[in-house]
Every structure is written in structure tokens, then in C-alpha cells.
C-alpha positions as CSV (number, residue, x, y, z in Angstrom):
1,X,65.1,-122.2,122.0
2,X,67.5,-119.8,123.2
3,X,70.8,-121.1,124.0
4,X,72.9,-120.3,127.1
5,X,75.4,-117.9,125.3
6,X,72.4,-116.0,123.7
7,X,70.6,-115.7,127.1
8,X,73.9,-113.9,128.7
9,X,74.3,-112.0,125.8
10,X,70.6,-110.4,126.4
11,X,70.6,-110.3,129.9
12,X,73.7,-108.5,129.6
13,X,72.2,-106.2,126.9
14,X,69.0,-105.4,128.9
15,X,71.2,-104.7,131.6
16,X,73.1,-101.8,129.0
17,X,70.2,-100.8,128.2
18,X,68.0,-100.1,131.6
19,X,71.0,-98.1,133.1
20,X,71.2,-96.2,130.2
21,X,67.2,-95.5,130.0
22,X,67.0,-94.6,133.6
23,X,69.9,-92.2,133.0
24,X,68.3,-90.3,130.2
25,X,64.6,-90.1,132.5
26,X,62.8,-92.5,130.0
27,X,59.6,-94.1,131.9
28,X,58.8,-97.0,132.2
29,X,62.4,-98.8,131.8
30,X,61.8,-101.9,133.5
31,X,58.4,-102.5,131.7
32,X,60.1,-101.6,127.9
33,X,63.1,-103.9,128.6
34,X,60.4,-107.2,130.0
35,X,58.7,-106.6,126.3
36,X,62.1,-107.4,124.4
37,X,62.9,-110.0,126.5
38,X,59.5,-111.7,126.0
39,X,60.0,-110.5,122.2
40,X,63.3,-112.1,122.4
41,X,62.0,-116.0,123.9
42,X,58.7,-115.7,121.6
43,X,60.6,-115.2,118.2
44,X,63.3,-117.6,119.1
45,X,61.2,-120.0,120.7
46,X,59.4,-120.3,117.4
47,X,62.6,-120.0,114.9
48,X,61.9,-116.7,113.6
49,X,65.4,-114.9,114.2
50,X,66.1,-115.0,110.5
51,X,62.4,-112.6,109.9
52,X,61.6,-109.5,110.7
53,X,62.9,-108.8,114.1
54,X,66.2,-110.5,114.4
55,X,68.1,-111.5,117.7
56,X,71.4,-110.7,116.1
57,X,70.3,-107.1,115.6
58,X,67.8,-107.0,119.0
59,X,71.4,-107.5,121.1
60,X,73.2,-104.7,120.4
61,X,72.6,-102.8,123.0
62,X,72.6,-99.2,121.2
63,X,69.8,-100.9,119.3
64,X,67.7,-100.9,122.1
65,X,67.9,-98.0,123.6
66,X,67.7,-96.1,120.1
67,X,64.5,-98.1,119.2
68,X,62.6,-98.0,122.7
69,X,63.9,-94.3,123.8
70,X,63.0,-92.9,120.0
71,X,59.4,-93.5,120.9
72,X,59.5,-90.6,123.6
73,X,57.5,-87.5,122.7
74,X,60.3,-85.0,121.1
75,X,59.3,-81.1,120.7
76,X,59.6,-79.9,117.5
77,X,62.5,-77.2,116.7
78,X,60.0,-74.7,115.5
79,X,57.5,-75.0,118.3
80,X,61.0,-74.9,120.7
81,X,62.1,-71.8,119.5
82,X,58.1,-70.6,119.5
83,X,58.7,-71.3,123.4
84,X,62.1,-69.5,123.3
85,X,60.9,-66.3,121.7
86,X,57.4,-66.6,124.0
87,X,59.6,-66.3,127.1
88,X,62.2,-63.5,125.7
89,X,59.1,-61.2,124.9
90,X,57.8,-61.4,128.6
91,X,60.9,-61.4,130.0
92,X,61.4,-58.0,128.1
93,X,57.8,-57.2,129.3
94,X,58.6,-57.3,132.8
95,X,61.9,-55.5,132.4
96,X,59.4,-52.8,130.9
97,X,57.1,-52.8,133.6
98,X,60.1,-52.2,136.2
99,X,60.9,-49.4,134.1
100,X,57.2,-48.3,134.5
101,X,57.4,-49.0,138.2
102,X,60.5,-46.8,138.7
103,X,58.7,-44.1,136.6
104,X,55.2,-44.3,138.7
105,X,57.2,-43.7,141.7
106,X,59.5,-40.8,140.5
107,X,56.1,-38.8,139.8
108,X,54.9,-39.9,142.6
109,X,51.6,-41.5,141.1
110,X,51.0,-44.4,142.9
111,X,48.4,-43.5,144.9
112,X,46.6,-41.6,142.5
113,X,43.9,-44.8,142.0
114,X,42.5,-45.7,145.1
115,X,40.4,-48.9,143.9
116,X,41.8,-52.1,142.3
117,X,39.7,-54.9,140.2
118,X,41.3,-58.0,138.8
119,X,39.9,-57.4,134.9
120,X,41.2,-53.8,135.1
121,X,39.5,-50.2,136.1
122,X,37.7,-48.1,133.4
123,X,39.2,-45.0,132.2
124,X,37.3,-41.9,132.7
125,X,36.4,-40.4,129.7
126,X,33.7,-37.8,130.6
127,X,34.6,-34.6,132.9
128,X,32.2,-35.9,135.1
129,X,33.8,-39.1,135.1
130,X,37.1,-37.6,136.0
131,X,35.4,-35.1,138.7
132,X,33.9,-38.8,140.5
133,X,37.4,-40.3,140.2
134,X,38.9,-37.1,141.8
135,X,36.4,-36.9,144.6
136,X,37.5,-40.3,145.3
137,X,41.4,-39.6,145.6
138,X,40.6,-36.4,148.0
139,X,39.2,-39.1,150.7
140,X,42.5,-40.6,151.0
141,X,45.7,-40.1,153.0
142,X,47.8,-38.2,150.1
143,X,45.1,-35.6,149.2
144,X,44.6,-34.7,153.0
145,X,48.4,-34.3,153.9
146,X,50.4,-33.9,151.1
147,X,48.4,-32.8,148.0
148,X,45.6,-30.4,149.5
149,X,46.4,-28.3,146.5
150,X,46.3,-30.3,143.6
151,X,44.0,-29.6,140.1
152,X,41.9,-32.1,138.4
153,X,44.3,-31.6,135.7
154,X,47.4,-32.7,137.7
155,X,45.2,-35.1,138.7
156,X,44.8,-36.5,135.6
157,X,48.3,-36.5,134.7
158,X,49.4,-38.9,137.9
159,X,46.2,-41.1,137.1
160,X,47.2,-41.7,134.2
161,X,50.7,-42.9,134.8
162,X,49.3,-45.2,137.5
163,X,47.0,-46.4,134.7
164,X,49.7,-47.6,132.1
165,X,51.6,-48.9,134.9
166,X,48.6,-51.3,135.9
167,X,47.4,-51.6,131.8
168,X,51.1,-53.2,131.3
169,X,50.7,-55.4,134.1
170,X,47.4,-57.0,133.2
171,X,49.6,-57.3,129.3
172,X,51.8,-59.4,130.9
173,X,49.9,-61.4,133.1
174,X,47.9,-61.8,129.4
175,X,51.2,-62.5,127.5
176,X,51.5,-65.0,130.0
177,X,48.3,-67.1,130.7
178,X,47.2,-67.0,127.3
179,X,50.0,-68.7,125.3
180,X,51.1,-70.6,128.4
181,X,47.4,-73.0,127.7
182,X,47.9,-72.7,124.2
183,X,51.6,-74.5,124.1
184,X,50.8,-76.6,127.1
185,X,47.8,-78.2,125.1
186,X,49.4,-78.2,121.9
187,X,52.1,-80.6,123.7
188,X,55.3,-77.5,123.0
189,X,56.5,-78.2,126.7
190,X,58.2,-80.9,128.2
191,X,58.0,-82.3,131.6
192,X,60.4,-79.9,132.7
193,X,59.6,-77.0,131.0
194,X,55.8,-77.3,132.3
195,X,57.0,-76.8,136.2
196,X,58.9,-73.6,134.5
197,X,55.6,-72.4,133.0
198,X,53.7,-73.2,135.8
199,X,55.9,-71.1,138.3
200,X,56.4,-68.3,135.9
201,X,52.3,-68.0,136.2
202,X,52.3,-68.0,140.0
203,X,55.1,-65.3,140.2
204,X,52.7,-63.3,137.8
205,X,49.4,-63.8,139.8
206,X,52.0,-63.0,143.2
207,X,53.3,-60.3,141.3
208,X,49.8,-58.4,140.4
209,X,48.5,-59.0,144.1
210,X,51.7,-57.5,146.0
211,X,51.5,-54.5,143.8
212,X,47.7,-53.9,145.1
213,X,49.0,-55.1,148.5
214,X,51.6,-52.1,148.6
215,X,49.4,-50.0,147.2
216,X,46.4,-50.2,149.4
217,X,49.5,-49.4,152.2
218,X,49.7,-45.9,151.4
219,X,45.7,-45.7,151.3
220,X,45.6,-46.9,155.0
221,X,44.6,-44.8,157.8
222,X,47.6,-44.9,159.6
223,X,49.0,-41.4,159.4
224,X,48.9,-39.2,162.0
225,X,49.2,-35.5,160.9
226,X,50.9,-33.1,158.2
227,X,54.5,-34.2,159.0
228,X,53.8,-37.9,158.6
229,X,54.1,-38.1,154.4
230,X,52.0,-40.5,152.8
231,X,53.8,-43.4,151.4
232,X,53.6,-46.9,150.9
233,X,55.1,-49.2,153.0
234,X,58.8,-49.6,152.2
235,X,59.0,-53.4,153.0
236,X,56.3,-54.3,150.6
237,X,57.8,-52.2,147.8
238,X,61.1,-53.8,148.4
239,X,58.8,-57.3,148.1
240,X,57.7,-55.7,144.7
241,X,60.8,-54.6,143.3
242,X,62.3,-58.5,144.3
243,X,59.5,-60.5,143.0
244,X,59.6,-58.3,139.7
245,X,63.5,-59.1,139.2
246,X,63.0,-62.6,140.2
247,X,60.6,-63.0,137.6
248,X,62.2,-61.2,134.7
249,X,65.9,-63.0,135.6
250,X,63.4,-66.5,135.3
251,X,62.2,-66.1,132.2
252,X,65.4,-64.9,130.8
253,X,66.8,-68.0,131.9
254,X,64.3,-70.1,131.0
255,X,64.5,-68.4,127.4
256,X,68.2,-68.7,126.6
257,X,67.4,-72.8,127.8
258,X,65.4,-73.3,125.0
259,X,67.6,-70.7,122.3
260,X,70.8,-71.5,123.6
261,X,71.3,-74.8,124.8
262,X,74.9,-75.7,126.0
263,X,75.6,-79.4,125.3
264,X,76.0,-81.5,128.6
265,X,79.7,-82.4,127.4
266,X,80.6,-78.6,126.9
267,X,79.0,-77.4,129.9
268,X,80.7,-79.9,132.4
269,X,84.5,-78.7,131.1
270,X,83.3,-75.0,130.8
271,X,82.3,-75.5,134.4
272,X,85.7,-76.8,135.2
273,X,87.3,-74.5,133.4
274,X,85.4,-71.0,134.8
275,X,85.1,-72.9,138.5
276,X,86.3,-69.5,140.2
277,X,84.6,-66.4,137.5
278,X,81.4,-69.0,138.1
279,X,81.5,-68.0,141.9
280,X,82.7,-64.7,141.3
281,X,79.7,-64.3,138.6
282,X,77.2,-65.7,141.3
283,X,78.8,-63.1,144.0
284,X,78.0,-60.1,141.4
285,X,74.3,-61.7,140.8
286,X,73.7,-61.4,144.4
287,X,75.3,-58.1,145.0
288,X,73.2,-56.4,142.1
289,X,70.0,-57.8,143.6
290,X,70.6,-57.2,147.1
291,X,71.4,-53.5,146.1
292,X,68.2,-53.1,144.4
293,X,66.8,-54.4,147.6
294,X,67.9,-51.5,149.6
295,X,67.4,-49.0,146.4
296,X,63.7,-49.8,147.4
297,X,64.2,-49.3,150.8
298,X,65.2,-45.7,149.9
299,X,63.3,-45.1,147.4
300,X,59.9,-46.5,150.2
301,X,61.3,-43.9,152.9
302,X,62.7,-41.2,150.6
303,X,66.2,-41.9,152.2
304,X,68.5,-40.3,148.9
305,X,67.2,-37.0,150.3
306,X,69.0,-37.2,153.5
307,X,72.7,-37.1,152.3
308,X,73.1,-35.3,148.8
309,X,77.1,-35.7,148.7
310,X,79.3,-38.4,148.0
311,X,81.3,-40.4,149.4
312,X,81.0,-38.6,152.4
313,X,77.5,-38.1,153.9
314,X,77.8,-34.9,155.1
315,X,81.0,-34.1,156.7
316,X,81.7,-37.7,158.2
317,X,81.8,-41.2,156.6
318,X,79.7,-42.7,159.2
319,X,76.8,-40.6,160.5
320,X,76.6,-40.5,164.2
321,X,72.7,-41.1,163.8
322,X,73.2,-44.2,161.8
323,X,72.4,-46.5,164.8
324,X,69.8,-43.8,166.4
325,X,66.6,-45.9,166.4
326,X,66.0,-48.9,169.5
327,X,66.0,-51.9,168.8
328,X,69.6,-51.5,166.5
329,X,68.3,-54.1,164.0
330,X,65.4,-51.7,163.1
331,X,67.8,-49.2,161.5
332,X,68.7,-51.2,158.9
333,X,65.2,-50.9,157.3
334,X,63.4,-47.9,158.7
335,X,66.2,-45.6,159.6
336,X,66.4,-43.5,156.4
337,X,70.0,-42.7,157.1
338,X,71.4,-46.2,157.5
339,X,69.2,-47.4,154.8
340,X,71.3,-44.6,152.5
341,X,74.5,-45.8,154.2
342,X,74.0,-49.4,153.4
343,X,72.5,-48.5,149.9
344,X,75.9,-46.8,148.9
345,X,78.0,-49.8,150.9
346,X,76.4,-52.5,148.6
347,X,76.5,-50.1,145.4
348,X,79.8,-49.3,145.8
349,X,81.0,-53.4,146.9
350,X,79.4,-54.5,144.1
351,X,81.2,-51.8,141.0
352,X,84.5,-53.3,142.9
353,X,83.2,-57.0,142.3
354,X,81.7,-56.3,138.8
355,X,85.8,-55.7,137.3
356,X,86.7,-59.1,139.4
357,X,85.6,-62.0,136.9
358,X,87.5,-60.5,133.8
359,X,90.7,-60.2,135.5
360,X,91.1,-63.8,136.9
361,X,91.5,-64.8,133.2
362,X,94.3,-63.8,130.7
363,X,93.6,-65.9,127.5
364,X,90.2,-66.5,125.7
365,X,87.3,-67.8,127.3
366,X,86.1,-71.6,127.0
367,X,83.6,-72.5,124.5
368,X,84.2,-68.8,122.6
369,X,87.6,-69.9,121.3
């Protein structure tokens, strides 16, 4: 039987290791530390310390946890840096795609398909074809207003850019879903890296529905005559531009997890350390995406046209019709010329903040010694 000393010594021991489990996440704690102490009593209830599994070695607490947490699935470094790689590539395809985006809407061909299907449209590959998809595009807002005059051959060149635009998004939301089942049933991700996965595919699916959501704005009958220009709405672009940069930032991030991990120990001083260029560096983040914002606020009303010089607009800093429309907070996102003012406030605020988080720091930067 167990003597008193031995019993302290693995009460105290479970104790160890129990805090130390819960700390690193491992289930079932309670239940793995009641099967060594039953482990414990059986073998020296029956005098088998000296075989096999000893008491002397069961004790020591590091022995525990080593033995009981060592039985926790563990990815494998290749099929890690499968998941790292996975996640740069789509993070790069979505960086693409904005590129796309910004294209589409310089050439002013997002309207040029006036249908959307989830599994993709079918290029037109006869003239026929083509003259059916044209006939289509004349029923809609931009033909009868704006593009009266356009040829089946101009046609085709905005049709197509819409086309590549869509193509690339399907690719990604591909990219995406595909491998995303293959590594989650191959057992790649982790508890953790699953919720990841699993919200990088509903920012996809959001993404690919808000794009048709904006689009089918600019298809609406909502315009009233020759001076109204066909557009889409300028709020649901701006919701397309953000949920496009949220996405690409997320799986950047969730790619340089699995590449680059920072040790716990290293992290915790480098956070002490860069405490102030860590705010400063979170200011900049928000800056940047909050000027993108409004850069699709202007780009959604075609508000850059209004003011061509810099940094005056026009011959004043402020323009007197920068609070003209009723109610005032309306200007801020349908006023084209307070929309242009803000866009070059925020621009501007954020260069100045960009040259902050170098200068608060003379010597060499933690963990880059």
C-alpha cells in the first residue's frame, strides 16, 4: 500500500500537473489525472513499483504531463507549411482580384453583364451569341442613359473585363472550398485553425454575394433621366472594397501564423518592448483602411472629378458647399465634394502617421538584433 509520504507526493504531483494541462488546453484533464492516480493505488497496492510503470518515475511531475499531453494530435510540419502556403496563395488571390476590381471600375465594365448564376455565366462564342448578350445590356439603365452609342465590339471589350473579374472570383472561392475539405478531413487543422478556415469560407460566400448585390444596384430602375448617371450604389461598393480587404489582411495573417510563428516567450518581451510602435502600427492599420473606405465612396459617386488640384480644392481649402446637402450627416457619404474632402483628409493623416513608428525608436528592433 501507498504510504502517507507517497500519497502527498502524488497528490501534489497531480495537482502540477492539472494546472499545467489546463494551461496548455489539453481535454479532459481531470479524467487523465483520475487514471494515474488509479494507476498509481493499483500497481502499488499489488507491489509492482519495481515493473514496468514505476511510482518513482510516475511522480515527477514533468513526467506526467509529457506522457499524458504527448498523446494529443500534433500536425505534421509538412502538412503545416501545406496550410501556410494554401493561405499565402489565396491571400495573394484576393489581393489580385482587388486589382481586378479597381480595373473593372476604371473601364467602367461593371454593368456590362446584367445576369448572375452561382456556377458561373457562359461565354458567348457565336456572333449570335454575342448579339443576344448585347440585346440584353441595351434593356438596362447604362445603355438607355449613358451608352446609347456603344458597338457590339465595345461591348465586347467591357464584357469581357466584367468576365475575368467574376472568372477570378469563382477561382478563389474554388481555391478556397476545395482544399479547405481536403485538409479539414485529412486532420491538417487544429481546433483553432478550423474556426479560421471556417470564417475565411463565409467571407468568400459574403464576398461573391455583395459583389452581385452591388451590381444588380446599378441595374435597378431607379434613375430618373439623362443627367442621373448610372452607377452602382456607392455604399455597397464601399461594403465590397471592405469585405475584400478584410479578407485578404485574414488570410495573410492566418498564413504568416502557421510560417512564422513567434514563440510565446519572444512575443510577450517584443510586446513590451514595441508597446507604443504596436499602437502607433494599429493607428496606421486603421488609417489605411478607413481611407480605402472613402476611396470607394469616390470612386461609387465619381467624386475625384469634382476638384482636380491639390491641396487646395479650387481656390479655397474648405469648399463652401461641403456641408450643402440636409440632413449635415448625409454629406459625408453622398455629397461628392465632402466625400473628396474627407478622402484627401484621411490620405493625407495617414502619410503623416505612416513616418511615426520608425522614429520613436533609435537602436535596432527586438527580436531582429
Amino acid at each position: 500500500m501507498l504510504s502517507v509520504s507517497q500519497l502527498c507526493r502524488c497528490s501534489q504531483s497531480l495537482r502540477f500537473a492539472q494546472s499545467n494541462l489546463l494551461v496548455s488546453g489539453t481535454r479532459n484533464t481531470f479524467r487523465t489525472t483520475n487514471v494515474i492516480s488509479r494507476q498509481l493505488i493499483t500497481h502499488s497496492s499489488k507491489g509492482n513499483t519495481s515493473k514496468g510503470l514505476r511510482l518513482s518515475d510516475l511522480l515527477k511531475p514533468q513526467n506526467i504531463i509529457v506522457r499524458f499531453c504527448s498523446n494529443a494530435p500534433k500536425p505534421k510540419p509538412k502538412s503545416t507549411k501545406a496550410v501556410g502556403y494554401w493561405l499565402l496563395g489565396c491571400s495573394g488571390m484576393v489581393f489580385t482580384a482587388v486589382v481586378l476590381g479597381g480595373v473593372t471600375r476604371l473601364t467602367e465594365s461593371g454593368l456590362s453583364m446584367v445576369t448572375w448564376k452561382l456556377t458561373g455565366e457562359k461565354m458567348p462564342r457565336t456572333e449570335e451569341e454575342w448579339q443576344t448578350e448585347f440585346e440584353k445590356y441595351k434593356q438596362y439603365p447604362e445603355f438607355i442613359y449613358k451608352n446609347q452609342s456603344i458597338t457590339l465590339s465595345e461591348f465586347k471589350w467591357i464584357w469581357y473585363m466584367e468576365f475575368a473579374h467574376r472568372t477570378w472570383g469563382r477561382a478563389i472561392g474554388a481555391a478556397m472550398f476545395l482544399p479547405a475539405a481536403f485538409f479539414w478531413a485529412r486532420g491538417y487543422l487544429d481546433k483553432a485553425m478550423k474556426m479560421r478556415v471556417a470564417a475565411y469560407c463565409v467571407l468568400v460566400g459574403a464576398q461573391g454575394l455583395m459583389g452581385w448585390y452591388m451590381v444588380k444596384s446599378g441595374l435597378e430602375d431607379r434613375f430618373q433621366g439623362p443627367s442621373d448617371v448610372p452607377r452602382v450604389s456607392q455604399y455597397r461598393l464601399a461594403a465590397h472594397l471592405s469585405l475584400a480587404f478584410i479578407l485578404y489582411t485574414a488570410l495573410l495573417s492566418g498564413a504568416l501564423r502557421v510560417l512564422r510563428p513567434f514563440p510565446a516567450a519572444t512575443a510577450l518581451q517584443t510586446l513590451k518592448e514595441l508597446k507604443t510602435v504596436t499602437a502607433l502600427t494599429h493607428t496606421v492599420k486603421a488609417m489605411a483602411f478607413l481611407t480605402a473606405v472613402s476611396g470607394a465612396f469616390v470612386a461609387g459617386l465619381d467624386a475625384g472629378l469634382v476638384y482636380n488640384s491639390f491641396p487646395k480644392m479650387g481656390d479655397d481649402w474648405i469648399p463652401d458647399d461641403i456641408l450643402s446637402f440636409k440632413p449635415a450627416l448625409r454629406n459625408v457619404t453622398e455629397n461628392p465634394t465632402t466625400v473628396q474632402f474627407d478622402h484627401r483628409v484621411l490620405g493625407t493623416s495617414t502619410l503623416l502617421l505612416t513616418s511615426a513608428p520608425p522614429r520613436t525608436r533609435s537602436g535596432p528592433w527586438p527580436g531582429y538584433r
